[in-house]
N, C-alpha and C positions, 0 to 999 in steps of 0.2 A: 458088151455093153454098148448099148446107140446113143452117141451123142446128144445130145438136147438142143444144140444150134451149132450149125456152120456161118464163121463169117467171113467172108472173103476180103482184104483189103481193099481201101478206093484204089489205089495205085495197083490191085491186081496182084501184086506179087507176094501175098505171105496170105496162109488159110489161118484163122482160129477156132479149130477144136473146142468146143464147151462140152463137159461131160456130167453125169446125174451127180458124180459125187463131188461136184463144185471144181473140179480142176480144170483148168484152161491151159492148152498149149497152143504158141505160135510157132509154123512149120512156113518154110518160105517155097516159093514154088520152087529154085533150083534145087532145096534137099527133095521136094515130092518128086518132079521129073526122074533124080537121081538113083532115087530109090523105090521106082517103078517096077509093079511085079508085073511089068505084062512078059510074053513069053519072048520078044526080040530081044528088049532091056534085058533079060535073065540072059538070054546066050550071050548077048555083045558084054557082060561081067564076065562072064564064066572065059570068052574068049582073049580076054583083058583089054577089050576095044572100050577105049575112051569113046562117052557120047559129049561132043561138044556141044555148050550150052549155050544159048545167045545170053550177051552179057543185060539184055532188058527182059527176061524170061518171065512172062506172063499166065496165070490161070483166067484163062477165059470162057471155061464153063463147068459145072457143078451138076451130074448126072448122077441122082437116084440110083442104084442099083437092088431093087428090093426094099428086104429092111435090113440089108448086113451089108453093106458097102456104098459108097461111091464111085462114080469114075470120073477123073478130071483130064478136062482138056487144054492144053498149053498152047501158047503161042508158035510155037515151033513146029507143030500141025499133028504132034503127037497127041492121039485121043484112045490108045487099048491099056493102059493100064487102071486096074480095078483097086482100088484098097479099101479093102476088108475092116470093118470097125477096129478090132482088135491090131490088125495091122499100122494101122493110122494111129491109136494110141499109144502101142510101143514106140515108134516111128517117132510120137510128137516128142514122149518123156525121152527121149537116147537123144534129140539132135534138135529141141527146140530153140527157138530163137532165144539169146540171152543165156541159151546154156554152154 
């Protein structure tokens, strides 16, 4: 399912997910960072390498990928991981803000 609006926070740091069937989740940018599938983030978990986070961690850009993903880019200069609509949803509902 494709969201129906992305909204980024003014301060940058939390995405809100809106989806068709009225649900909204806020995800902050250190859980997206955190829970990055790109392939380095995969190994540096799998290796148990802590990625430290800068404590002002920013989204500072909102890439299209298709019509099944996005990719966002963080302040921290990290810009390869892709999440997947589906990915992004489960993602929002397991670790949303408030939850």
């Amino acid at each position: 399912m494709m969201p129906i609006e992305l909204d980024l926070s003014k301060d940058k740091k939390n995405l809100t997910v809106r989806w068709p069937d009225g649900k909204a989740t806020a995800i902050s940018a250190s859980c997206l960072r955190q829970h990055c599938n790109s392939a380095s983030a995969k190994r540096a978990r799998l290796d148990e390498i802590d990625t430290p986070l800068m404590p002002e961690l920013t989204i500072n850009d909102i890439r299209a990928i298709g019509r099944y993903a996005v990719n966002l880019v963080f302040s921290d200069g990290h810009d390869r991981g892709i999440y997947p609509w589906a990915y992004l949803r489960d993602l929002g509902e397991k670790t949303a803000i408030g939850n």
